[in-house]
N, CA, C, O and CB atoms as a CASP TS submission, in Angstrom:
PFRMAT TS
TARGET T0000
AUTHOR 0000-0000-0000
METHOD Language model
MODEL 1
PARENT N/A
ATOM      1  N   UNK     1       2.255  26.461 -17.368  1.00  0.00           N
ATOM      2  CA  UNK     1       3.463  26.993 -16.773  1.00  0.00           C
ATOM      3  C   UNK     1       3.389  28.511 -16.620  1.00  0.00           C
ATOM      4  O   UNK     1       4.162  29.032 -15.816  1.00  0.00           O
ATOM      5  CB  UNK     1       4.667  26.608 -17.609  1.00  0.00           C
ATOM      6  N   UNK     2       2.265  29.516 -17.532  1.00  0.00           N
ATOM      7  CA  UNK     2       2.616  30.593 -17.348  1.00  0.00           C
ATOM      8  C   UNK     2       1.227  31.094 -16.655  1.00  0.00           C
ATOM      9  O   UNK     2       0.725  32.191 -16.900  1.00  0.00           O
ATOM     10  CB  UNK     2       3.185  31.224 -18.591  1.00  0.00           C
ATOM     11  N   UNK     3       0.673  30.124 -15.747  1.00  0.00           N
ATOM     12  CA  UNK     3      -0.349  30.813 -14.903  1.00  0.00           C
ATOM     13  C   UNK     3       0.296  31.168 -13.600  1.00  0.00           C
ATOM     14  O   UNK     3       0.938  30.393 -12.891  1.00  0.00           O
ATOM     15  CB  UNK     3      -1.625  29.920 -14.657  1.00  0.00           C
ATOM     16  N   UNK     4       0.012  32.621 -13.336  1.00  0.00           N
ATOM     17  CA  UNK     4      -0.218  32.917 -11.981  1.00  0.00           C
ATOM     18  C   UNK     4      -0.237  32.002 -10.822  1.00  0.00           C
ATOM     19  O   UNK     4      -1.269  31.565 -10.314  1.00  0.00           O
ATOM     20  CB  UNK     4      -1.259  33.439 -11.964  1.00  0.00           C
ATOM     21  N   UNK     5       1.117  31.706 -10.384  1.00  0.00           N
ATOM     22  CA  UNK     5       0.676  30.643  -8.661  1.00  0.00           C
ATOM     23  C   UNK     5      -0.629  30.869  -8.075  1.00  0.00           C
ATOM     24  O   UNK     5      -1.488  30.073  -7.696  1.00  0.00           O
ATOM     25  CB  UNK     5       1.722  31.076  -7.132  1.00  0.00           C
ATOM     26  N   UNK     6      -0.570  32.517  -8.091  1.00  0.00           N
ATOM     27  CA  UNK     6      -2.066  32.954  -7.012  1.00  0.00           C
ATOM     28  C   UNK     6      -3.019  32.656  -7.791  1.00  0.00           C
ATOM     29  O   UNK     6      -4.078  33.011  -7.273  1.00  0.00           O
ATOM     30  CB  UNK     6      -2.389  34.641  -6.480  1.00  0.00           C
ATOM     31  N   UNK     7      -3.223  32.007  -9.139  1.00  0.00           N
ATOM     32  CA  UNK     7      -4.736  31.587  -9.704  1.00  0.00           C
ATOM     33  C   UNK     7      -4.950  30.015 -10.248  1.00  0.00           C
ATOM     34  O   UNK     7      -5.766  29.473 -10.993  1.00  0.00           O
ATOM     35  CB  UNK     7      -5.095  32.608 -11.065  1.00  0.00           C
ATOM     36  N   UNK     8      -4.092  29.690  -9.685  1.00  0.00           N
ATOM     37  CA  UNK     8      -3.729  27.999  -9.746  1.00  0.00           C
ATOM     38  C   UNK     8      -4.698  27.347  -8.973  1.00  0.00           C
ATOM     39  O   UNK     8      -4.682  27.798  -7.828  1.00  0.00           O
ATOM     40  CB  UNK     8      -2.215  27.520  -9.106  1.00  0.00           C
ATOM     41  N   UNK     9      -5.555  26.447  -9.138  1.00  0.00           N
ATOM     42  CA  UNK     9      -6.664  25.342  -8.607  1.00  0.00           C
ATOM     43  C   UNK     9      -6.606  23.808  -9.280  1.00  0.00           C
ATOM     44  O   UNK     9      -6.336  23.640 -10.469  1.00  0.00           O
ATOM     45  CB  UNK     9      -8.233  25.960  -8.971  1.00  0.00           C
ATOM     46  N   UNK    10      -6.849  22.892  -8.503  1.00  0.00           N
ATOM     47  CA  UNK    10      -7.114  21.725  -9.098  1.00  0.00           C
ATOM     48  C   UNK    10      -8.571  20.980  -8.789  1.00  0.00           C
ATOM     49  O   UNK    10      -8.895  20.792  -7.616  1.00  0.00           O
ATOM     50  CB  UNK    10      -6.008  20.910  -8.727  1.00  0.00           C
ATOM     51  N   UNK    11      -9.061  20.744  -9.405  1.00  0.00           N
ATOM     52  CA  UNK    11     -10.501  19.573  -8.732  1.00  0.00           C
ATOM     53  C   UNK    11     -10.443  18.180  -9.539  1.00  0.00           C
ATOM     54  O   UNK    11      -9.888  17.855 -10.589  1.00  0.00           O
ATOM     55  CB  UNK    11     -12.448  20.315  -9.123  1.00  0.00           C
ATOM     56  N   UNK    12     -11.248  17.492  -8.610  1.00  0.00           N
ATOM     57  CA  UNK    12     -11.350  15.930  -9.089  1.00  0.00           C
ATOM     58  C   UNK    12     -12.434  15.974  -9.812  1.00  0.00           C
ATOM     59  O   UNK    12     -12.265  14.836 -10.251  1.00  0.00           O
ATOM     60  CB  UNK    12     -11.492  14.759  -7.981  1.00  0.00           C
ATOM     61  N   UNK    13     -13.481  16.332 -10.356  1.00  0.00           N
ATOM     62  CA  UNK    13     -14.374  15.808 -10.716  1.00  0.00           C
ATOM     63  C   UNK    13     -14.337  15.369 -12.545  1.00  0.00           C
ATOM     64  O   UNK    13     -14.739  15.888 -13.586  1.00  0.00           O
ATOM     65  CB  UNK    13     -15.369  16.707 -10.171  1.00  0.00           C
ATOM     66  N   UNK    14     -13.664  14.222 -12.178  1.00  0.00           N
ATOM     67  CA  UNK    14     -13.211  13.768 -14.053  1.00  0.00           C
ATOM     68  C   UNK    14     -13.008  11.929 -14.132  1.00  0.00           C
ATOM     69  O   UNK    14     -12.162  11.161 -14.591  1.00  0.00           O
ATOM     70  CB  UNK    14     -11.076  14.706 -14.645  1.00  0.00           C
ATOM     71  N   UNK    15     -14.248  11.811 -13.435  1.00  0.00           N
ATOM     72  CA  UNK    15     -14.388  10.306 -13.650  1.00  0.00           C
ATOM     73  C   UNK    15     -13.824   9.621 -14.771  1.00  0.00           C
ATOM     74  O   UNK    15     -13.155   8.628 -14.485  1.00  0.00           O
ATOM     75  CB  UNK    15     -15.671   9.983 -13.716  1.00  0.00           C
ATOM     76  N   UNK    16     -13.952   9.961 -16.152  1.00  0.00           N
ATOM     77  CA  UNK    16     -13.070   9.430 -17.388  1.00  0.00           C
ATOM     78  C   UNK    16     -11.993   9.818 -17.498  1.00  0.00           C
ATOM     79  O   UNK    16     -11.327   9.470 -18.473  1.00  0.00           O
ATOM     80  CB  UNK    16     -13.465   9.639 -18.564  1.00  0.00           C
ATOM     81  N   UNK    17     -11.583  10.488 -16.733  1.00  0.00           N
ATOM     82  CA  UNK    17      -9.952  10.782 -17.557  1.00  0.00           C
ATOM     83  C   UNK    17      -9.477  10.751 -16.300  1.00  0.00           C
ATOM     84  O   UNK    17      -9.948  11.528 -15.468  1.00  0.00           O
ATOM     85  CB  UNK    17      -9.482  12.387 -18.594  1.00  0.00           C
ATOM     86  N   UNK    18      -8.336   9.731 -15.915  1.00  0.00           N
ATOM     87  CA  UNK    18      -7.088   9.369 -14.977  1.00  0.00           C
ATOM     88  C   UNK    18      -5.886   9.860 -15.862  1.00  0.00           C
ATOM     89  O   UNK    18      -5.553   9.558 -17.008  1.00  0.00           O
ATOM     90  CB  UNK    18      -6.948   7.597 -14.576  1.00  0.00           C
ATOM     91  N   UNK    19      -5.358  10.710 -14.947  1.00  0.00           N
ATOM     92  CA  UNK    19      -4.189  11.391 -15.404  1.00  0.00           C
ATOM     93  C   UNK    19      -2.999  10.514 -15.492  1.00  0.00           C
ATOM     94  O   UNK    19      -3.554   9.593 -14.892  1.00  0.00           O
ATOM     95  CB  UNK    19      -3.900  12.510 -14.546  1.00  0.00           C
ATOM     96  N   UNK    20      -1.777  10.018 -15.753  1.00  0.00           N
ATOM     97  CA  UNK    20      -1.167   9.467 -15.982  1.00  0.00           C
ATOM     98  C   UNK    20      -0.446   9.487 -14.687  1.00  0.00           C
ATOM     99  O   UNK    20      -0.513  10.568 -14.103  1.00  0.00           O
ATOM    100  CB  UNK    20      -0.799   9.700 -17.050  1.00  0.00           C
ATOM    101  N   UNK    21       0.088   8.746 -14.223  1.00  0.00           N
ATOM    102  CA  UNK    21       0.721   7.119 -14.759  1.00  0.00           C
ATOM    103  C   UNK    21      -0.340   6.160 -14.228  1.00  0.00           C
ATOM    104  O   UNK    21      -0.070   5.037 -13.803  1.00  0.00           O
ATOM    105  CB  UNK    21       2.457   6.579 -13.991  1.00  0.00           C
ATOM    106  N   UNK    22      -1.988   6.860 -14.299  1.00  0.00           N
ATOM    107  CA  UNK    22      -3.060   5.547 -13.494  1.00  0.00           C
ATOM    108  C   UNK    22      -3.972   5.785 -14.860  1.00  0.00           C
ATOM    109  O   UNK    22      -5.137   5.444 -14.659  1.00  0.00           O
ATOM    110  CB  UNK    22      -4.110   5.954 -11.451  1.00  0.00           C
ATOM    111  N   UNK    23      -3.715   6.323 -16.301  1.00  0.00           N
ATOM    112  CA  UNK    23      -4.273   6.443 -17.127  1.00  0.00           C
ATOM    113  C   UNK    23      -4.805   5.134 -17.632  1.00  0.00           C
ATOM    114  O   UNK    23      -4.119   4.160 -17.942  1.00  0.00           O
ATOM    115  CB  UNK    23      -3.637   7.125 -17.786  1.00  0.00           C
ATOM    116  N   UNK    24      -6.739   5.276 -17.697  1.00  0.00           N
ATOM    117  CA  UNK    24      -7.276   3.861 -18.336  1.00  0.00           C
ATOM    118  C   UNK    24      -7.922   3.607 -16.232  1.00  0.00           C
ATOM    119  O   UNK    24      -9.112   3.725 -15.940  1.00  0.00           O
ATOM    120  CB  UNK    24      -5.404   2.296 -19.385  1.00  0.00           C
ATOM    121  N   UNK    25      -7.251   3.405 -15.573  1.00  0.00           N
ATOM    122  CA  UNK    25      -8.873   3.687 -13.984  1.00  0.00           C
ATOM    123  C   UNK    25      -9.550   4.151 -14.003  1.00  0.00           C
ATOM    124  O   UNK    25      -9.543   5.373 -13.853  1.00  0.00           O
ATOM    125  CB  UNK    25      -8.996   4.240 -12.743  1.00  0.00           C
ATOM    126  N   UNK    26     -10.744   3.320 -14.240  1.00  0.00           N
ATOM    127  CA  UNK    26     -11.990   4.173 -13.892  1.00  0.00           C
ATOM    128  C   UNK    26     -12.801   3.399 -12.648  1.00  0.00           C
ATOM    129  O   UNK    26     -12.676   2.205 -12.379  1.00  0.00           O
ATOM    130  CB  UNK    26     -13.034   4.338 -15.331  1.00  0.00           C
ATOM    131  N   UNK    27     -13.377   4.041 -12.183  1.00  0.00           N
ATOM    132  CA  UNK    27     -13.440   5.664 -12.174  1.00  0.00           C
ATOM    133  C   UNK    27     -12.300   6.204 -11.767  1.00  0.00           C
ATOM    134  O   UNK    27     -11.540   5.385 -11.249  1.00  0.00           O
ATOM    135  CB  UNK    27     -14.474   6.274 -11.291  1.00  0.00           C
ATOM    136  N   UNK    28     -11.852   7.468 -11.827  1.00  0.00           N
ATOM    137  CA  UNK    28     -11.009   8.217 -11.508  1.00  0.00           C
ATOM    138  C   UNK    28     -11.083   8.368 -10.037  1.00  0.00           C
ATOM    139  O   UNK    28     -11.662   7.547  -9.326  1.00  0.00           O
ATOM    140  CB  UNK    28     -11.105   9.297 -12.228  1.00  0.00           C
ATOM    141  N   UNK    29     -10.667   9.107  -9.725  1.00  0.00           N
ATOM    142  CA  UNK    29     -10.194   9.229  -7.896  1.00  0.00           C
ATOM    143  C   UNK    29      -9.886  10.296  -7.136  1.00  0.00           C
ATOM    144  O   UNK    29      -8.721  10.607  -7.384  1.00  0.00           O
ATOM    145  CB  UNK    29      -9.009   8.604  -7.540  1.00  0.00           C
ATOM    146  N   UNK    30     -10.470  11.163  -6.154  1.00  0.00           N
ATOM    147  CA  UNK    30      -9.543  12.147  -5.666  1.00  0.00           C
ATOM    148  C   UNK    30      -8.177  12.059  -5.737  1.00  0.00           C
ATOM    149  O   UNK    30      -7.380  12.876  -6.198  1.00  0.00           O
ATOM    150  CB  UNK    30      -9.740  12.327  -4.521  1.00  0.00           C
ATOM    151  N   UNK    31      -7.989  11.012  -5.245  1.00  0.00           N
ATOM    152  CA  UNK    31      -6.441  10.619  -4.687  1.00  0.00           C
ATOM    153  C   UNK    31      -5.718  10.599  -5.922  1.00  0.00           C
ATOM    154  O   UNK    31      -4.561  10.333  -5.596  1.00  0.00           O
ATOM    155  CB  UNK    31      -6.242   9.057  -3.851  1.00  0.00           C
ATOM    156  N   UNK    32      -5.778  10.748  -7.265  1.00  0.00           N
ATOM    157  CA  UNK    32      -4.936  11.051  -8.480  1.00  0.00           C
ATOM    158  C   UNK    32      -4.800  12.274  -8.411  1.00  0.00           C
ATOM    159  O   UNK    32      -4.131  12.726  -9.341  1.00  0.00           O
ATOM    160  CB  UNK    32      -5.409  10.692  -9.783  1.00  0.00           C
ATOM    161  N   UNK    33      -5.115  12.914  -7.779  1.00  0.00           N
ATOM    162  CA  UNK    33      -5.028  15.035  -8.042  1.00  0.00           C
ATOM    163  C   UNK    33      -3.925  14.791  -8.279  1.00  0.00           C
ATOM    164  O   UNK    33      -3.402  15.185  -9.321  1.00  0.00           O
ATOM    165  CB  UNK    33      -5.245  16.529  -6.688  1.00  0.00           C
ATOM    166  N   UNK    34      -3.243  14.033  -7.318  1.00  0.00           N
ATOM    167  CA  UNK    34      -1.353  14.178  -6.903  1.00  0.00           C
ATOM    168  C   UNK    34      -0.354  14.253  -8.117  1.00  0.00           C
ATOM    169  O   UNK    34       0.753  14.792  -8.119  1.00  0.00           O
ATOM    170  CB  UNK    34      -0.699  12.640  -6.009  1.00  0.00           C
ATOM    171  N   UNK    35      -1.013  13.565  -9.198  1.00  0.00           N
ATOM    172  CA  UNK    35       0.047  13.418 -10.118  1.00  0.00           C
ATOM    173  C   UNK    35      -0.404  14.470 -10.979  1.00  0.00           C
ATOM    174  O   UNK    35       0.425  14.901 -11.781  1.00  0.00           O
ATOM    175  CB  UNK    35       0.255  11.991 -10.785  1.00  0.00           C
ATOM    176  N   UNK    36      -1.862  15.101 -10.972  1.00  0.00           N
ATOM    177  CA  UNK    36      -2.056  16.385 -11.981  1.00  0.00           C
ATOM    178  C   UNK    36      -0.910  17.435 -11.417  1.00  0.00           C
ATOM    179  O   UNK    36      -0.022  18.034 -12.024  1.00  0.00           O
ATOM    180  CB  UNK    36      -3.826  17.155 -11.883  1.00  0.00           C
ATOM    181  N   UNK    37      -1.302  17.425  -9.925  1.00  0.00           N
ATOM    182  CA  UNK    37      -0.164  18.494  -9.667  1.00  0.00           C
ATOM    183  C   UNK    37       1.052  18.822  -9.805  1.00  0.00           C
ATOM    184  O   UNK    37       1.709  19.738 -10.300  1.00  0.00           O
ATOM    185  CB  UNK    37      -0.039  18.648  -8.906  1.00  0.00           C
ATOM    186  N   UNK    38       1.272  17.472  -9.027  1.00  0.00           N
ATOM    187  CA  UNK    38       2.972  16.770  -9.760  1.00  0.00           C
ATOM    188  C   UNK    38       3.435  17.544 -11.020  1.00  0.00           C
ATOM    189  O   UNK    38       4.364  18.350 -11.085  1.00  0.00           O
ATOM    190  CB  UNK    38       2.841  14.901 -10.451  1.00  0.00           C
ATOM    191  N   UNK    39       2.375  17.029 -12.277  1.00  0.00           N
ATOM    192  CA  UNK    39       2.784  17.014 -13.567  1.00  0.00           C
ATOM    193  C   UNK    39       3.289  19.121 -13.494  1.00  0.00           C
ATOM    194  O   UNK    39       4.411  19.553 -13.759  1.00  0.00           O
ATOM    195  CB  UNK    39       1.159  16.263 -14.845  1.00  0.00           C
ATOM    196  N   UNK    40       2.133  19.945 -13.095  1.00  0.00           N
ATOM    197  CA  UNK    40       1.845  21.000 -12.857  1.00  0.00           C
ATOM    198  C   UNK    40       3.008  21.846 -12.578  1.00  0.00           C
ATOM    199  O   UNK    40       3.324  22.806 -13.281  1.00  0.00           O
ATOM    200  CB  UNK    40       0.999  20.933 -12.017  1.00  0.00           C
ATOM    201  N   UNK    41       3.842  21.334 -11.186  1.00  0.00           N
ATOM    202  CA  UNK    41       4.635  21.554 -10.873  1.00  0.00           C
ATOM    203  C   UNK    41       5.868  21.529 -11.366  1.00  0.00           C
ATOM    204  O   UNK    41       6.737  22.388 -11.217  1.00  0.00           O
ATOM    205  CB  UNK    41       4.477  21.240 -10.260  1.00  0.00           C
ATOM    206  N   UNK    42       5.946  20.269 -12.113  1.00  0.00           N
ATOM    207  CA  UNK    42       7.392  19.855 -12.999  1.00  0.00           C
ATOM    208  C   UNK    42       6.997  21.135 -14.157  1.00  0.00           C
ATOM    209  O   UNK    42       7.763  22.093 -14.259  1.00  0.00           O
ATOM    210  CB  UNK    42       7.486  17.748 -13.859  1.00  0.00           C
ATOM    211  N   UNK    43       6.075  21.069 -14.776  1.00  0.00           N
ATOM    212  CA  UNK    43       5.669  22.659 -15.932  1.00  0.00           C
ATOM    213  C   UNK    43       6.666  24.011 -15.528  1.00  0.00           C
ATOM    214  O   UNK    43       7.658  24.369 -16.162  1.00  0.00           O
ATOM    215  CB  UNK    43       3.615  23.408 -15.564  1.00  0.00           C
ATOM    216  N   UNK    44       6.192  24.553 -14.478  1.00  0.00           N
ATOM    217  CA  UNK    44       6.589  24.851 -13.397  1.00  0.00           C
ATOM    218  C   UNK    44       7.815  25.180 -12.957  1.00  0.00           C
ATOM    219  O   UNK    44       8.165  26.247 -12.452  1.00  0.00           O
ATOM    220  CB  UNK    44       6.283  24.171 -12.885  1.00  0.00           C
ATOM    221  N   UNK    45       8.467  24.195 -13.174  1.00  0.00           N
ATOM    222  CA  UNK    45      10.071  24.083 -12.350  1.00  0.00           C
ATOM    223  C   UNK    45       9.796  24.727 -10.260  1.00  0.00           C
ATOM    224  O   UNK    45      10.249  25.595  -9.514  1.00  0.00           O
ATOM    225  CB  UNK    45      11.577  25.756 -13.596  1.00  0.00           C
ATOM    226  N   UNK    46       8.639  23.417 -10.199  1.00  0.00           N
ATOM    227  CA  UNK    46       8.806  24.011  -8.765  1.00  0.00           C
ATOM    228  C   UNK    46       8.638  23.009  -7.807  1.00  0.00           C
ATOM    229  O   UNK    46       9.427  22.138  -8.173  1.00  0.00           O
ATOM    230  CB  UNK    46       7.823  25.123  -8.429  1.00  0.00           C
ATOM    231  N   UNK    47       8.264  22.746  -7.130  1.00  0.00           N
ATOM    232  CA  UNK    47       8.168  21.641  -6.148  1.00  0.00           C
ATOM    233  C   UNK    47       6.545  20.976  -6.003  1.00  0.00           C
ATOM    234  O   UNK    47       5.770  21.592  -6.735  1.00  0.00           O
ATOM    235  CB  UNK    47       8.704  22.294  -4.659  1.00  0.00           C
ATOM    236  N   UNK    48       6.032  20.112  -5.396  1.00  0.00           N
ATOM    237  CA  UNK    48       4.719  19.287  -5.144  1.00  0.00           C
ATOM    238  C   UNK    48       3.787  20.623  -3.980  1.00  0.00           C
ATOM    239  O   UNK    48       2.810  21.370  -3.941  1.00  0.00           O
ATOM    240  CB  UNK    48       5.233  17.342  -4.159  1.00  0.00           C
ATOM    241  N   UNK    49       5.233  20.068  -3.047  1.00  0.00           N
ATOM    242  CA  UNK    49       4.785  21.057  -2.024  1.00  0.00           C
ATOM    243  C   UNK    49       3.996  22.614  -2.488  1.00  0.00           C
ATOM    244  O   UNK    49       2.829  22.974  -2.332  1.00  0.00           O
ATOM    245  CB  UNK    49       6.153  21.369  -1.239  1.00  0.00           C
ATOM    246  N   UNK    50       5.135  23.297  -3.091  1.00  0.00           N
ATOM    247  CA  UNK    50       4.898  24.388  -3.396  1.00  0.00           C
ATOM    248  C   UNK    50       3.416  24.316  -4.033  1.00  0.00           C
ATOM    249  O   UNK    50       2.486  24.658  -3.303  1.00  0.00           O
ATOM    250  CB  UNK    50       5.983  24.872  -4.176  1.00  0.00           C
ATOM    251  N   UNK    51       3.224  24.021  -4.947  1.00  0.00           N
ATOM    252  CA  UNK    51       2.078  23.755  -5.708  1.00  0.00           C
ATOM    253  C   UNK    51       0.796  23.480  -4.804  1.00  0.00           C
ATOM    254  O   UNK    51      -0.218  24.178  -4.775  1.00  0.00           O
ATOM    255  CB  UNK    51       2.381  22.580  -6.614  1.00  0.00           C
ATOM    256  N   UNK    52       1.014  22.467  -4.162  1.00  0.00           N
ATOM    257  CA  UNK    52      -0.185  22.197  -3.078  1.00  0.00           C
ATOM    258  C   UNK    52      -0.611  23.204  -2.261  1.00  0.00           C
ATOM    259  O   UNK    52      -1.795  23.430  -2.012  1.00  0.00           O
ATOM    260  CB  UNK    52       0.128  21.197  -2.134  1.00  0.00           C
ATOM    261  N   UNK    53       0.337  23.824  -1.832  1.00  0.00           N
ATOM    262  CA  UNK    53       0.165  24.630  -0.855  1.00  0.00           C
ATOM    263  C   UNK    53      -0.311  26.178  -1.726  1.00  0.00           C
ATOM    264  O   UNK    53      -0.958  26.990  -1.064  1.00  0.00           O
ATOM    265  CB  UNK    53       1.615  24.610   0.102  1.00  0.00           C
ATOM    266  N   UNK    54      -0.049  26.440  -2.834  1.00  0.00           N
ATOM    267  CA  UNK    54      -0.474  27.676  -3.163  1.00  0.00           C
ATOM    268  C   UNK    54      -2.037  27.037  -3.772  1.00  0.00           C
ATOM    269  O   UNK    54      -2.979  27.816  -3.918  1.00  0.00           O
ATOM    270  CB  UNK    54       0.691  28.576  -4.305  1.00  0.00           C
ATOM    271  N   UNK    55      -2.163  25.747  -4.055  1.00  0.00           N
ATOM    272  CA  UNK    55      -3.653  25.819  -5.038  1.00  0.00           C
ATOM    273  C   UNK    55      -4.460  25.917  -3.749  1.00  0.00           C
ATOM    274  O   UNK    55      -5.529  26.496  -3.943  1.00  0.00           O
ATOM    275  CB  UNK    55      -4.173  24.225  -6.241  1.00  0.00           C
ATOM    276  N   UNK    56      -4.207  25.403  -2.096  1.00  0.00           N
ATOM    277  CA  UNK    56      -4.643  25.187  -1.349  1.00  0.00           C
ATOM    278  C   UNK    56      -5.255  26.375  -1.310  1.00  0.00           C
ATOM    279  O   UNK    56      -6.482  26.421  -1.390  1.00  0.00           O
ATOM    280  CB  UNK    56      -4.038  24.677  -0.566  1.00  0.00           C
ATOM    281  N   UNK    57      -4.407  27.646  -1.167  1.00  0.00           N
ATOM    282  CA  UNK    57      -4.583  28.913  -0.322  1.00  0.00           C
ATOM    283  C   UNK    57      -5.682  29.641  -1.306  1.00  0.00           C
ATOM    284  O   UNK    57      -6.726  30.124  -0.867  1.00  0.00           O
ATOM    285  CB  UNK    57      -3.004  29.881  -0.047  1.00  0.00           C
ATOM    286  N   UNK    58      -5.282  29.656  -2.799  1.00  0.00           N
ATOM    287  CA  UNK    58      -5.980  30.009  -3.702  1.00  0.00           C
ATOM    288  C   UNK    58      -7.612  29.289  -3.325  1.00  0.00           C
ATOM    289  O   UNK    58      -8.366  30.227  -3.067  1.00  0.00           O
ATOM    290  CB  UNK    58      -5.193  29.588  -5.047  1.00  0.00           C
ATOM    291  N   UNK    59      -8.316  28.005  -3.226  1.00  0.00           N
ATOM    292  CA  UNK    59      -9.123  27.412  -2.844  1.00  0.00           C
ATOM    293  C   UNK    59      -9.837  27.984  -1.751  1.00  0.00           C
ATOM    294  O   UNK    59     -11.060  28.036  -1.617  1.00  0.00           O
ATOM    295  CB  UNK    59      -8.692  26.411  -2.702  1.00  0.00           C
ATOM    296  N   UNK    60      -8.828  28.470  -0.873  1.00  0.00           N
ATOM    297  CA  UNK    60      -9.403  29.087   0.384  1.00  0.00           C
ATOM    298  C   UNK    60      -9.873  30.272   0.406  1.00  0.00           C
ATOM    299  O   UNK    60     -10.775  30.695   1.129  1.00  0.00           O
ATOM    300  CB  UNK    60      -8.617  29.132   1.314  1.00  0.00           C
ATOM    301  N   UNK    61      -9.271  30.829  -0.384  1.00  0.00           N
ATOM    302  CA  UNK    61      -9.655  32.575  -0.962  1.00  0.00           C
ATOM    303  C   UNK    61     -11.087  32.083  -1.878  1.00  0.00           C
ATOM    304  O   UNK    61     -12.295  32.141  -1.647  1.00  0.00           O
ATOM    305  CB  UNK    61      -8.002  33.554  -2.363  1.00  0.00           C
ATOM    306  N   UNK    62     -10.514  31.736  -2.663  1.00  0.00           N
ATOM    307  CA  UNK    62     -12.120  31.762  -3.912  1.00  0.00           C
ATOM    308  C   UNK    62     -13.272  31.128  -3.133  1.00  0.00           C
ATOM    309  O   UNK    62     -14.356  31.558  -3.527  1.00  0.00           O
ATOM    310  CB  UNK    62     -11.960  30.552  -5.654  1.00  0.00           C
ATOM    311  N   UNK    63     -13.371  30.147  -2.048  1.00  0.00           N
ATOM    312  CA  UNK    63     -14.517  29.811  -1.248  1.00  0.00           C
ATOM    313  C   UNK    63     -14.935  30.287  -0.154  1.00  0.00           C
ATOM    314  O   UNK    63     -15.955  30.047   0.492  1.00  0.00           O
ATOM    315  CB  UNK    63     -14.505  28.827  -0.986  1.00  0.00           C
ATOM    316  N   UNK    64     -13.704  31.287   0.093  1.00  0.00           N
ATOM    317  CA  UNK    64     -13.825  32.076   0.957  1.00  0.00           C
ATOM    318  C   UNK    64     -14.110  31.047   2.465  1.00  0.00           C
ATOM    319  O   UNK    64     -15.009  31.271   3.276  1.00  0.00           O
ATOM    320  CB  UNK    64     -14.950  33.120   0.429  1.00  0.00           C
ATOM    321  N   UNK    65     -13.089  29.896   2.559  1.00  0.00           N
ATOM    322  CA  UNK    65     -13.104  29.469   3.781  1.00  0.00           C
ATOM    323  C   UNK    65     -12.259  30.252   4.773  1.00  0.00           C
ATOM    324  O   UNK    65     -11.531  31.113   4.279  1.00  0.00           O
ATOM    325  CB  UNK    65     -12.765  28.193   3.734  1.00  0.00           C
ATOM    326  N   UNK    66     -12.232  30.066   6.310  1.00  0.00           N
ATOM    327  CA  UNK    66     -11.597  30.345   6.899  1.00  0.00           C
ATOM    328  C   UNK    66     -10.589  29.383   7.285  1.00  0.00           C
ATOM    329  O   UNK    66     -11.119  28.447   7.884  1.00  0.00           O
ATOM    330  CB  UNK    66     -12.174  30.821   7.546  1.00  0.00           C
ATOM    331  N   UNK    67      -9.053  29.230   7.143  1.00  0.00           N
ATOM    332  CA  UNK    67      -8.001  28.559   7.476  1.00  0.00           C
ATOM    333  C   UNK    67      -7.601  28.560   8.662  1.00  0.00           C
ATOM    334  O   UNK    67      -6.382  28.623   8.828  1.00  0.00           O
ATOM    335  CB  UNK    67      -7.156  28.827   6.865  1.00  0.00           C
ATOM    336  N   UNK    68      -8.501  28.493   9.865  1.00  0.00           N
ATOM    337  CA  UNK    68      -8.306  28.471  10.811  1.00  0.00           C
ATOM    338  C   UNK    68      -9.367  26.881  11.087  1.00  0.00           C
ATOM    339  O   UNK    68      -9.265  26.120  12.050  1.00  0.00           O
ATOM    340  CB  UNK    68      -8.494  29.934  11.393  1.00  0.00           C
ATOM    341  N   UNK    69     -10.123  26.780  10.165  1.00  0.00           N
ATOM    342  CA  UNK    69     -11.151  25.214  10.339  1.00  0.00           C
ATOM    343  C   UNK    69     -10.125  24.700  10.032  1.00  0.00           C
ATOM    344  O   UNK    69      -9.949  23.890  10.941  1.00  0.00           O
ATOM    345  CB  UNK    69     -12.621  24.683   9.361  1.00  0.00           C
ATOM    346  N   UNK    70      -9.156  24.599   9.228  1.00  0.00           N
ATOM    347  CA  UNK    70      -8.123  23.638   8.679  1.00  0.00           C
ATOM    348  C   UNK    70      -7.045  23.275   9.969  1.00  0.00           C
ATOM    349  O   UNK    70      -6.292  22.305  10.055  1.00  0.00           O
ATOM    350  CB  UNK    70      -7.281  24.410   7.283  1.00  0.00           C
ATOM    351  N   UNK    71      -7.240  24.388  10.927  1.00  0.00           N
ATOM    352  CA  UNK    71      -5.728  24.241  11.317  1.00  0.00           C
ATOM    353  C   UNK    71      -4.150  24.756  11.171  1.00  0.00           C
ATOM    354  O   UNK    71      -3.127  24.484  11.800  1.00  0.00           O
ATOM    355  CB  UNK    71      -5.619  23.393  11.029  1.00  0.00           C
ATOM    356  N   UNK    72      -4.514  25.853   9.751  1.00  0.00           N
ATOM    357  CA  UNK    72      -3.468  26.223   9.408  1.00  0.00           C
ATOM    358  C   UNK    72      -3.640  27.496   9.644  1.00  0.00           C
ATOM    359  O   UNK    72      -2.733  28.295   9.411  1.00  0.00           O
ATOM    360  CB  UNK    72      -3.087  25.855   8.271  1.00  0.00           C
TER
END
């Protein structure tokens, strides 16, 4: 809760550990990020959105993509 929005990231790579409420799937899944963030966000007191969208931008900075391949 007391990290920096602007240094906020999430990654999948955690085949053993499914974050809850899919805790005990294995393998784990990209598609569970949602509820790390979720959880992240409720920490937080902020929204999904919000969250997504700042780990996004943060992601884009530290890899130094350009957000114009995205579309955004």
């Amino acid at each position: 809760a007391e990290t920096p929005l602007d240094q906020v990231m999430f990654e999948t790579d955690s085949p053993y550990l499914s974050p809850e409420p899919v805790r005990g799937m294995k393998p784990n899944e990209p598609r569970n990020l949602v509820h790390t963030a979720r959880f992240a966000a409720d920490q937080r007191g902020t929204t999904l959105d919000e969250m997504a969208a700042a780990s996004t931008a943060n992601a884009m900075r530290f890899f130094g993509l350009d957000q114009r391949v995205l579309g955004q």
